[in-house]
N, C-alpha and C positions, 0 to 999 in steps of 0.2 A: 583579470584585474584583481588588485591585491583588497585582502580586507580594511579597513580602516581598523589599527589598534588604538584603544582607549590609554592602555596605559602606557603609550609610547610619547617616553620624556624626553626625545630630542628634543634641543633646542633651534628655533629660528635664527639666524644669524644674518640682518639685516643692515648693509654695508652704505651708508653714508656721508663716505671721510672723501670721498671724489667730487671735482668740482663739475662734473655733469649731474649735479642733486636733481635740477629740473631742467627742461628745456627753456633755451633763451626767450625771454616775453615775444611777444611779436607786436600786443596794445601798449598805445604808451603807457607812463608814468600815471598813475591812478586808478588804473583797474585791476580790478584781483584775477590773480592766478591759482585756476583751480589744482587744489592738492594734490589731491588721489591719480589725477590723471596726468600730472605733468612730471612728479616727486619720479626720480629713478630708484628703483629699490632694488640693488645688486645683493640677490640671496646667495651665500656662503654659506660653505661647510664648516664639518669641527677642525678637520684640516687648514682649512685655509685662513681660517680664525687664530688657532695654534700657531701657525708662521707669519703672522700680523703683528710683529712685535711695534710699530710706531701707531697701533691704533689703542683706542680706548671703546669697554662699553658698558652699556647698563641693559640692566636688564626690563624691561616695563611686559609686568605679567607674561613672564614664558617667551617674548620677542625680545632677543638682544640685539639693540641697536650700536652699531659702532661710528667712534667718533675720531675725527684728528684731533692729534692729539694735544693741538693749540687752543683746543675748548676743554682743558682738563679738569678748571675751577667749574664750569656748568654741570661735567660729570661728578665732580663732587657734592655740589648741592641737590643735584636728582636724588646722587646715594644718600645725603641727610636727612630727604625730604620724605624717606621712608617710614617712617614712625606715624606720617601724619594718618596714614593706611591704617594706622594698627589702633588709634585711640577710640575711644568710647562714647556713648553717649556722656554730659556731663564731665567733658572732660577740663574744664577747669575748674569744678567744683562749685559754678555760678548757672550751670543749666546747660551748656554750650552742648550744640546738634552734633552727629559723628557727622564724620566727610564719606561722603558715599563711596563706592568705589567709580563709576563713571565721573564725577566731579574728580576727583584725584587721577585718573588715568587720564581723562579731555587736559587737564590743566600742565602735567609734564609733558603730555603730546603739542600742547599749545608752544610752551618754551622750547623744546626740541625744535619742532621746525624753525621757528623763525631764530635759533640761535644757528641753526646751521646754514638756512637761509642767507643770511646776512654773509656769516665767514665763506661759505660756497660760490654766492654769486659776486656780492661784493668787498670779500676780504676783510671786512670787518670781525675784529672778536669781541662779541661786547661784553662790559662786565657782567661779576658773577650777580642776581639776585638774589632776592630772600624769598624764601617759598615759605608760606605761614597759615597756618591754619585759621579760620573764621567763626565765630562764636554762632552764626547762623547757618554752618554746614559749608561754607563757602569756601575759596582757596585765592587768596593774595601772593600775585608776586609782584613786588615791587626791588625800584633800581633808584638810585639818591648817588648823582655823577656828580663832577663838577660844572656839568654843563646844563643837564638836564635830569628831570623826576620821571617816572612813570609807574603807575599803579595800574594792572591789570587782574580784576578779580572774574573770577569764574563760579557760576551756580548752577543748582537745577532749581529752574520754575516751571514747578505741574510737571517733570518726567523732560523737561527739553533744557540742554545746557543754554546759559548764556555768559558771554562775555564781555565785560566791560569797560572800559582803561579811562583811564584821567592821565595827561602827559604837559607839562607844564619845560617852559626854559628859564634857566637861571638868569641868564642874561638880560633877556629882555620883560620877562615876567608874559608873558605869551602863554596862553594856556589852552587847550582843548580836549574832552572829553569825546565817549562816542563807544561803537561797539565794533566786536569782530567777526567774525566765523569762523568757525573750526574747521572748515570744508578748505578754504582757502587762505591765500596769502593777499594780502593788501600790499603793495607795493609801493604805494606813498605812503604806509605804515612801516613797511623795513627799509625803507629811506630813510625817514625820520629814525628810527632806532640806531643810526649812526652815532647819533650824538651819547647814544650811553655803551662811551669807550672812555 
């Protein structure tokens, strides 16, 4: 058996753009679908990366995740959203907390899924969000449709992420709040994300 090397910087090349992401639910509509154990994660070479000319990816700490390439606007805002990593304590000159590094990894992992989620199982692309930094250490992403709002912020309390969202319709002014898990996908929550197309 081979040594583990430290300074071995292959990259992971984790393959996404296929529409077997996860196994078809088997519970109905309203129960979540655990992540880790359902998510197909087809690991690639640099080769077969290299000859992947209709895909896209990003990179989130050393694992590059690849995307079709119909979620191009998402990979753009991942790649903007980079900065948020790099800022400081104090960074608007009013006091504001740095963004930890698990609050910033949880929260593109959060969009990740459920944007591929969505265009994977059911076809949807939804629009791009805003990813924003939080004066409390926090990370907002929020979506402003014409159909529908959604604000989804993510922290840490005492060492444990949480997730939040507030999602309201234009139409009828219908509003509901509530939380998510990181572990899993809600499915009457990537339902509802239909409307921010």
């Amino acid at each position: 058996m081979g040594r583990h090397n430290d300074n071995d910087t292959t990259k992971k090349y984790i393959d996404y753009s296929g529409r077997d992401w996860y196994e078809p639910r088997k519970p109905p509509i309203g129960y979540t679908i655990p992540i880790r154990n359902n998510k197909t994660e087809r690991v690639i070479n640099d080769n077969e990366y290299n000859q992947s000319n209709d895909l896209l990816s990003f990179d989130l700490n050393g694992t590059v995740i690849l995307f079709p390439k119909q979620l191009e606007e998402i990979v753009v805002e991942l790649n903007d959203s980079k900065y948020i990593y790099e800022i400081g304590d104090n960074w608007d000159g009013n006091g504001a907390a740095a963004i930890d590094s698990n609050t910033y990894r949880n929260s593109l992992q959060l969009l990740i899924d459920y944007s591929l989620a969505l265009y994977n199982v059911h076809g949807v692309v939804m629009d791009c969000p805003e990813i924003n930094p939080c004066v409390d250490g926090s990370i907002d992403i929020s979506w402003r449709t014409k159909l529908a709002r959604l604000l989804i912020n993510i922290k840490s309390v005492n060492g444990v992420t949480k997730v939040l969202f507030y999602r309201d319709h234009h139409y009828n002014k219908q509003s509901n709040k509530g939380e998510l898990s990181l572990d899993t996908i809600d499915e009457s929550f990537l339902v509802w994300m239909k409307y921010l197309k």
